[in-house]
C-alpha positions as YAML, in Angstrom:
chain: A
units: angstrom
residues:
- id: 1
  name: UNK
  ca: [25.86, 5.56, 3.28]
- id: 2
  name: UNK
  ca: [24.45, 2.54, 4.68]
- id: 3
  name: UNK
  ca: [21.96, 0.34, 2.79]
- id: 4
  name: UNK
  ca: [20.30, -2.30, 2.35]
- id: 5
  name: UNK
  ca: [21.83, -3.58, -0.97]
- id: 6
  name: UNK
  ca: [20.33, -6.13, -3.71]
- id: 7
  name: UNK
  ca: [24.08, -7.27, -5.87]
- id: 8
  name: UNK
  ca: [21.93, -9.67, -7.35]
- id: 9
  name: UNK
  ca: [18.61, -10.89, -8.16]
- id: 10
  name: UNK
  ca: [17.70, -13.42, -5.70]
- id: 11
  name: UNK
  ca: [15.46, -14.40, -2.85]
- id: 12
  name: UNK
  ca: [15.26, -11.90, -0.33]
- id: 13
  name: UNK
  ca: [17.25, -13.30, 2.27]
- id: 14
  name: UNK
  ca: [20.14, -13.45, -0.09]
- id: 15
  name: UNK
  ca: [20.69, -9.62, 0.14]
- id: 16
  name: UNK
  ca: [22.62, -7.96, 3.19]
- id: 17
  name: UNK
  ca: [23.08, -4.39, 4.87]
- id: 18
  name: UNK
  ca: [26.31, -2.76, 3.13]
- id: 19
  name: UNK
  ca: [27.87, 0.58, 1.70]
- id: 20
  name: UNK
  ca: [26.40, 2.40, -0.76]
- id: 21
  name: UNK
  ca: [26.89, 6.01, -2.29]
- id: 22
  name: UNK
  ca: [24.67, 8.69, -2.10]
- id: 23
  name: UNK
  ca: [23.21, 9.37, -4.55]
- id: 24
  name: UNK
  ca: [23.21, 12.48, -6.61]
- id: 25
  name: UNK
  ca: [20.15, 14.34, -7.93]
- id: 26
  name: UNK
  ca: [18.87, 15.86, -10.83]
- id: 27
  name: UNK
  ca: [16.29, 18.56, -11.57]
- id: 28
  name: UNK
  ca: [13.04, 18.11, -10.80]
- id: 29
  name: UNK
  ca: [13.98, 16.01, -7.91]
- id: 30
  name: UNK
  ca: [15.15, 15.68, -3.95]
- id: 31
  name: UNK
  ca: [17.60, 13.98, -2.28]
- id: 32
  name: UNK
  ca: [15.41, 12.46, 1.16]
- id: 33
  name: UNK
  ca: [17.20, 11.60, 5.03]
- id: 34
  name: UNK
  ca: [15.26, 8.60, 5.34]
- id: 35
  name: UNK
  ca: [13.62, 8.52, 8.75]
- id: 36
  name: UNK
  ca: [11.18, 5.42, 8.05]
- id: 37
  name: UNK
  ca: [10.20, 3.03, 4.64]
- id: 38
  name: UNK
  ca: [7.45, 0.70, 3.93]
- id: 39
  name: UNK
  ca: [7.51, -2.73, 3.36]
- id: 40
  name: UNK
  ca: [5.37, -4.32, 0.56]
- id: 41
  name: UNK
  ca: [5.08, -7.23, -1.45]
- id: 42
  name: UNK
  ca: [6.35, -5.03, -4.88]
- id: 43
  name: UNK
  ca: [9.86, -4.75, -2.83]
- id: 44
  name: UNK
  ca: [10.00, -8.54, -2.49]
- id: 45
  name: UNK
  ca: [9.33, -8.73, -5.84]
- id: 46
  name: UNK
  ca: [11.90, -6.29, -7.42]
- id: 47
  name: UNK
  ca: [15.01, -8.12, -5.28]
- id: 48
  name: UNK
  ca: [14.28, -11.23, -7.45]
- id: 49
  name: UNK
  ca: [13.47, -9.54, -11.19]
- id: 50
  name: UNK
  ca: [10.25, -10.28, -10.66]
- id: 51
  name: UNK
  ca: [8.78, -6.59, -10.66]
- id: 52
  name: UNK
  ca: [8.03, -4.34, -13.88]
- id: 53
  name: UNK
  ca: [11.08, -2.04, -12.81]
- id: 54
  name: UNK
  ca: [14.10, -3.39, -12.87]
- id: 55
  name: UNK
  ca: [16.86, -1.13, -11.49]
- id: 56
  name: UNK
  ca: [20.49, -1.10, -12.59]
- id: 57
  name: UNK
  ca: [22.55, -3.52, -10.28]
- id: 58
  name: UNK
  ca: [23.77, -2.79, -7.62]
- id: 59
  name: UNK
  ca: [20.71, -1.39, -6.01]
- id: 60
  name: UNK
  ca: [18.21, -0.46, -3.02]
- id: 61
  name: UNK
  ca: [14.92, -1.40, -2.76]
- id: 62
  name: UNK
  ca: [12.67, 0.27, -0.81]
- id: 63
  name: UNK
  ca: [9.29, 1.94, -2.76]
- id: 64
  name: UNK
  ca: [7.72, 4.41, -0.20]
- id: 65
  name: UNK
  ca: [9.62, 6.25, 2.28]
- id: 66
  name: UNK
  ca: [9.37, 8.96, 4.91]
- id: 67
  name: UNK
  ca: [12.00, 11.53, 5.72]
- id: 68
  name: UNK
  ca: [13.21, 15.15, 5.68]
- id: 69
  name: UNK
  ca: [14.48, 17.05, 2.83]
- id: 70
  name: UNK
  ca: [18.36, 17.43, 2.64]
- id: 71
  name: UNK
  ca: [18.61, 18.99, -0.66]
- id: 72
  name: UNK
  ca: [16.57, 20.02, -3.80]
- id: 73
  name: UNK
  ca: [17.07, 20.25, -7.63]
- id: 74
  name: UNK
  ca: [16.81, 22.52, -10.05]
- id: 75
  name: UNK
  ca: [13.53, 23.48, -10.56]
- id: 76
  name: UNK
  ca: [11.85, 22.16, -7.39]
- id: 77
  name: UNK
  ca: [9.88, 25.16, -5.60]
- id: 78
  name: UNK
  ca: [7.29, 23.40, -3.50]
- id: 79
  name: UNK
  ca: [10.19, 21.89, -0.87]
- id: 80
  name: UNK
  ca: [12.84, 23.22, 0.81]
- id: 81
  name: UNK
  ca: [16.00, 21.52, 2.71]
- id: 82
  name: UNK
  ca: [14.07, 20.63, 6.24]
- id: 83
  name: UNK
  ca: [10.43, 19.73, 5.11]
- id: 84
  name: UNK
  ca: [9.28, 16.45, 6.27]
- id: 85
  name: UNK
  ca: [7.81, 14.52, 3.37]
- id: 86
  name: UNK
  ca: [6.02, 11.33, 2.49]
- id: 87
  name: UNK
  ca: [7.64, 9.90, -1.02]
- id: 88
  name: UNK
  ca: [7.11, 7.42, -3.62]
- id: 89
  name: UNK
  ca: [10.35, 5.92, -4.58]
- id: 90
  name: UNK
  ca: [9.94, 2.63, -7.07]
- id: 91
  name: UNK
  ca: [13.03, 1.73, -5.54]
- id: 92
  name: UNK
  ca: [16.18, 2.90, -3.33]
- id: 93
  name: UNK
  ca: [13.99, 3.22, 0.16]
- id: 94
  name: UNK
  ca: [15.88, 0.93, 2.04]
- id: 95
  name: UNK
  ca: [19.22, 3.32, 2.57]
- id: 96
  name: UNK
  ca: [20.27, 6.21, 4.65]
- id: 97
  name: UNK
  ca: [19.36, 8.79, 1.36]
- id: 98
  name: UNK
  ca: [17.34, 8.55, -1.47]
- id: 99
  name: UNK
  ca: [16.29, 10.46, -4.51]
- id: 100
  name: UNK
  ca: [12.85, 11.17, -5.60]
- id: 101
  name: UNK
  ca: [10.98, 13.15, -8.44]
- id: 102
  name: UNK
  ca: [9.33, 16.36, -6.50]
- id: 103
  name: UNK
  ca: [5.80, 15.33, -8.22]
- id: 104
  name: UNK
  ca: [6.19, 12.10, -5.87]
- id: 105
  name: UNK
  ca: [6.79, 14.37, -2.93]
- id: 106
  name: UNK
  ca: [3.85, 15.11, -0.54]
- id: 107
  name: UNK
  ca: [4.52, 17.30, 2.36]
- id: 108
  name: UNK
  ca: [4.01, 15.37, 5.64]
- id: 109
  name: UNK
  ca: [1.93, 17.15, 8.49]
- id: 110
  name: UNK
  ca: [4.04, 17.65, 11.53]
- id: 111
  name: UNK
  ca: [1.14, 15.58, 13.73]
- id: 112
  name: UNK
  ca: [1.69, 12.64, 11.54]
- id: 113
  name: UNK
  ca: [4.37, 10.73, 12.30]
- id: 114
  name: UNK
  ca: [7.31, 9.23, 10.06]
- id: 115
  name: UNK
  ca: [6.57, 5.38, 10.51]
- id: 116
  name: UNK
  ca: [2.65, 5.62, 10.25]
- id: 117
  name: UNK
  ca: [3.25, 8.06, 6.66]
- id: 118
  name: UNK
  ca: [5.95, 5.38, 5.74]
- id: 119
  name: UNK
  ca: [3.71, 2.50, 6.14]
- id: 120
  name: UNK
  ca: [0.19, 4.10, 4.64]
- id: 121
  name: UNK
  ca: [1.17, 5.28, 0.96]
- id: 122
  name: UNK
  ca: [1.05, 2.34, -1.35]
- id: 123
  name: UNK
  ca: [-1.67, 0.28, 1.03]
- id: 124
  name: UNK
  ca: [-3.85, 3.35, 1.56]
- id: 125
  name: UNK
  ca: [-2.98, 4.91, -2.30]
- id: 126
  name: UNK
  ca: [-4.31, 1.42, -3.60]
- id: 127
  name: UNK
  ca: [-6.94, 1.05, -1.72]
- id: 128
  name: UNK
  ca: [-8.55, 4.84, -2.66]
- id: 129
  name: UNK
  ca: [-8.21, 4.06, -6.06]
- id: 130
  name: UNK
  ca: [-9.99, 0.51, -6.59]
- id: 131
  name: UNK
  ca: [-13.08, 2.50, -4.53]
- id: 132
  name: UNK
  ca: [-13.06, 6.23, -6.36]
- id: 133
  name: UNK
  ca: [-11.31, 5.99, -9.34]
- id: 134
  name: UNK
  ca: [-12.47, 2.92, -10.57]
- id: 135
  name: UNK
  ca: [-15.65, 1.71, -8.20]
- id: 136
  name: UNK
  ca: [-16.99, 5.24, -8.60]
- id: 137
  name: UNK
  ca: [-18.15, 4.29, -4.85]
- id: 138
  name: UNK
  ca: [-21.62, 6.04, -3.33]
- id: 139
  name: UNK
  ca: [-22.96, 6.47, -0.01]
- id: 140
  name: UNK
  ca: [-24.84, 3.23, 1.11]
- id: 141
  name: UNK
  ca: [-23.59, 0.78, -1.26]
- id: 142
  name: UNK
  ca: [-22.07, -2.84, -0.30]
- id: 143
  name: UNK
  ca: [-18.50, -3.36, -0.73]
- id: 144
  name: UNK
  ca: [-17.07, -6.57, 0.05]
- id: 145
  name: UNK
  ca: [-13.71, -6.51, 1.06]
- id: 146
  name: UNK
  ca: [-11.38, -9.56, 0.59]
- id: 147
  name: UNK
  ca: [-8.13, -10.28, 1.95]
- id: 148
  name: UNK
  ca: [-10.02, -7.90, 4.45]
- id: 149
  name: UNK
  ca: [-7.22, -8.13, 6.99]
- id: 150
  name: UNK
  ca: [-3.98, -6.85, 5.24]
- id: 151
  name: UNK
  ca: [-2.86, -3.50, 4.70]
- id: 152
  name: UNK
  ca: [-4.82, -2.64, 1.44]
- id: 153
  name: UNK
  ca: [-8.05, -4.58, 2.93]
- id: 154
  name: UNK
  ca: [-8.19, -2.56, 6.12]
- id: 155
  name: UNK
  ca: [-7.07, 0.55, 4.41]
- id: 156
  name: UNK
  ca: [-10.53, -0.34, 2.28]
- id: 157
  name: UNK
  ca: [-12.48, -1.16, 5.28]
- id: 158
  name: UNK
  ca: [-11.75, 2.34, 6.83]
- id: 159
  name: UNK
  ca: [-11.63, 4.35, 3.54]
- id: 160
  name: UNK
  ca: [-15.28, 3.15, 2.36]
- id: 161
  name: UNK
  ca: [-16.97, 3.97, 5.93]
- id: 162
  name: UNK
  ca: [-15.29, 7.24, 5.39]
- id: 163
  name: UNK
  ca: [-17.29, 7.25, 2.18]
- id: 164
  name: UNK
  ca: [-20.67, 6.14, 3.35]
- id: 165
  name: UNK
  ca: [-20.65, 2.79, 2.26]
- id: 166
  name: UNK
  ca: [-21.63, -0.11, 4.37]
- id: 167
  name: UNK
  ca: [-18.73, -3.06, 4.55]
- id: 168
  name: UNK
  ca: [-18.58, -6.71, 4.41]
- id: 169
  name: UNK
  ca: [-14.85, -7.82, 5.14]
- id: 170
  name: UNK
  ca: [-14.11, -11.19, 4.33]
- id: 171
  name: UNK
  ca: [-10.62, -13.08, 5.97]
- id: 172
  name: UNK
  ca: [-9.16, -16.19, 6.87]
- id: 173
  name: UNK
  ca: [-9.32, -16.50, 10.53]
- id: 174
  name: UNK
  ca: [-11.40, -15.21, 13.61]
- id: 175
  name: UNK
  ca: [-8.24, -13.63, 14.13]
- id: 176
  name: UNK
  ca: [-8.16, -11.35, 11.63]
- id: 177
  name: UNK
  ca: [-12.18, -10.41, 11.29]
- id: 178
  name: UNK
  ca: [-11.01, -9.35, 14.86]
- id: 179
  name: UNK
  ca: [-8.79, -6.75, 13.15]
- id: 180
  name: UNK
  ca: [-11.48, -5.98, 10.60]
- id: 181
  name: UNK
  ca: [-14.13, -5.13, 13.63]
- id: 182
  name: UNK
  ca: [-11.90, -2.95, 14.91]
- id: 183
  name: UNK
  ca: [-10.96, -1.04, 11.29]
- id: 184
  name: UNK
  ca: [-15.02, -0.89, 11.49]
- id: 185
  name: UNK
  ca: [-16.15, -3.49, 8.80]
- id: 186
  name: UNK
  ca: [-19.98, -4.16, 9.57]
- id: 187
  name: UNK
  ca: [-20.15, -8.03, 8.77]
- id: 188
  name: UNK
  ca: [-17.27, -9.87, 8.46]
- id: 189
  name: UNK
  ca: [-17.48, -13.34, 7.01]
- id: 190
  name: UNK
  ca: [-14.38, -16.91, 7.81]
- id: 191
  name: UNK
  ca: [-14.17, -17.64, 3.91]
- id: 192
  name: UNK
  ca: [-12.56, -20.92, 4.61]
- id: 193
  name: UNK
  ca: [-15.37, -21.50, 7.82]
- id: 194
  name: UNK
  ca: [-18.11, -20.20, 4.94]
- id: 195
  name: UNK
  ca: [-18.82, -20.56, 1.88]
- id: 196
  name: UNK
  ca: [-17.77, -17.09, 0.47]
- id: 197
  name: UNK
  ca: [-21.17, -16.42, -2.26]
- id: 198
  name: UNK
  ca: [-23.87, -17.33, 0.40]
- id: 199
  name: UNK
  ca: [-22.15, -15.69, 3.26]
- id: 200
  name: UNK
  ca: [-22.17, -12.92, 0.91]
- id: 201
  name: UNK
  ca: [-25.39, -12.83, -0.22]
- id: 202
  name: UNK
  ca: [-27.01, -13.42, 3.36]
- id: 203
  name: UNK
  ca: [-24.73, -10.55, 4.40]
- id: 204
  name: UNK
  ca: [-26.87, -8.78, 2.14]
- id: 205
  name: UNK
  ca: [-30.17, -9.57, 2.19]
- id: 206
  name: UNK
  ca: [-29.72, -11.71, -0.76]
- id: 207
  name: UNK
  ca: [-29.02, -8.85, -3.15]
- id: 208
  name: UNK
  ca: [-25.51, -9.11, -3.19]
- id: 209
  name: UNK
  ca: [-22.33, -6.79, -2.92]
- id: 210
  name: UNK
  ca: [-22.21, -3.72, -5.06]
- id: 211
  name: UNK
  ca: [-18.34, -3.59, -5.02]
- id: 212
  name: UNK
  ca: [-15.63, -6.10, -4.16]
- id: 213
  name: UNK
  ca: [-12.48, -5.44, -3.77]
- id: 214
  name: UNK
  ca: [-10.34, -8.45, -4.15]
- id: 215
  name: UNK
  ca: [-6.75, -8.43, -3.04]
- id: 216
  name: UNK
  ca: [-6.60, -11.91, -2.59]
- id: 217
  name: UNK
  ca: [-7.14, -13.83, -6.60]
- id: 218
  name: UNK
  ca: [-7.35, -17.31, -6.53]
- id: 219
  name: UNK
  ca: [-10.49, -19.52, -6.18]
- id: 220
  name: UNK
  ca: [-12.11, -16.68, -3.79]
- id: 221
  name: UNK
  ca: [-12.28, -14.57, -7.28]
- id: 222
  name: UNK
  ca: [-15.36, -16.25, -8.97]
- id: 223
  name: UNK
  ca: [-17.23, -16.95, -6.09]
- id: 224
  name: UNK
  ca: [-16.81, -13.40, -5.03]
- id: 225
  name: UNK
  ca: [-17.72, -11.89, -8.79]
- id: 226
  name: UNK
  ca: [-21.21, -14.26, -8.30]
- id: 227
  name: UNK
  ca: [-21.70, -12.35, -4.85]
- id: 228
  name: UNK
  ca: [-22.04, -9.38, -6.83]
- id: 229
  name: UNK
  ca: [-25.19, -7.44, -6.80]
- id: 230
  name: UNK
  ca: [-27.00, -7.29, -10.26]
...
């Protein structure tokens, strides 16, 4: 099958489209027709040994994928050859077929398309848990978004408003707070226009944000964690 294939580590422009087998599965797990695969910054990582999992050589990366069923394994009774499913992969996206565990199998909606499911998982997975599992977020609080403008900031823009909250999305350019606007942030604030804290704080009537999520680190970090409401 054709893939795209990582012979060793390296920078990601030192890896090519080649031949690779198909792989075979095991129990518990199905072997996907890959119709459409995200891109994310864990699959730059993982080409250059850089990433927590480090496949066997030669290999595909490739983390969250899109596709139809072609065949299942023992012991897999919630899919069938022919379902259209949304899966997380680690690795191995990036090629005609891939394998992946049935518990890391969702079954795709016909409306939904393959490219939109391809591209949502990780940003959208991410961004659900920093606000519900571990924000415990509530109608009407603040969250302050940064980085507001890539995929796991406006997957947080839209999944807060879903949840009530009222959002303050924070990015580099008038450019994208344009793309924030439009994801349905409330206030948006240039963090290199504006100092980050007071923007913040005016945002907020001086009381601050009651969760930030921070997808950006660096020196935005502290002045973000003294935004916080106490």
């Amino acid at each position: 099958m054709k893939a795209f294939v990582c012979r060793a580590l390296g920078p990601v422009e030192s890896h090519a489209p080649g031949e690779m087998p198909v792989p075979e599965i095991a129990a518990g797990e199905l072997l996907v027709r890959v119709a459409a695969a995200g891109v994310n910054f864990f699959d730059t990582l993982i080409v250059q040994g850089k990433y927590q999992i480090r496949p066997p050589l030669p290999f595909a990366p490739g983390g969250e994928i899109a596709g139809t069923v072609e065949a299942v394994g023992d012991g897999v009774d919630d899919f069938r050859p022919g379902d259209r499913v949304l899966a997380f992969t680690s690795f191995g996206g990036y090629a005609e077929y891939t394998r992946a565990k049935a518990s890391m199998c969702w079954h795709l909606p016909d409306p939904v398309c393959f490219e939109t499911a391809a591209a949502g998982l990780t940003t959208y997975g991410t961004a659900w848990f920093a606000l519900h599992d571990l924000a415990r977020l509530q109608p009407g609080e603040r969250v302050l978004v940064l980085g507001a403008a890539g995929g796991v900031g406006l997957a947080a823009i839209q999944i807060a408003k879903l949840a009530g909250a009222r959002v303050i999305a924070a990015a580099g350019s008038e450019e994208r707070l344009e793309f924030c606007r439009e994801a349905g942030a409330d206030i948006t604030i240039d963090y290199v226009a504006n100092d980050l804290k007071d923007a913040a704080k005016a945002a907020t009537d001086g009381k601050g944000a009651d969760v930030v999520v921070d997808v950006v680190g660096g020196e935005f970090t502290e002045k973000a964690i003294r935004a916080i409401a106490w």
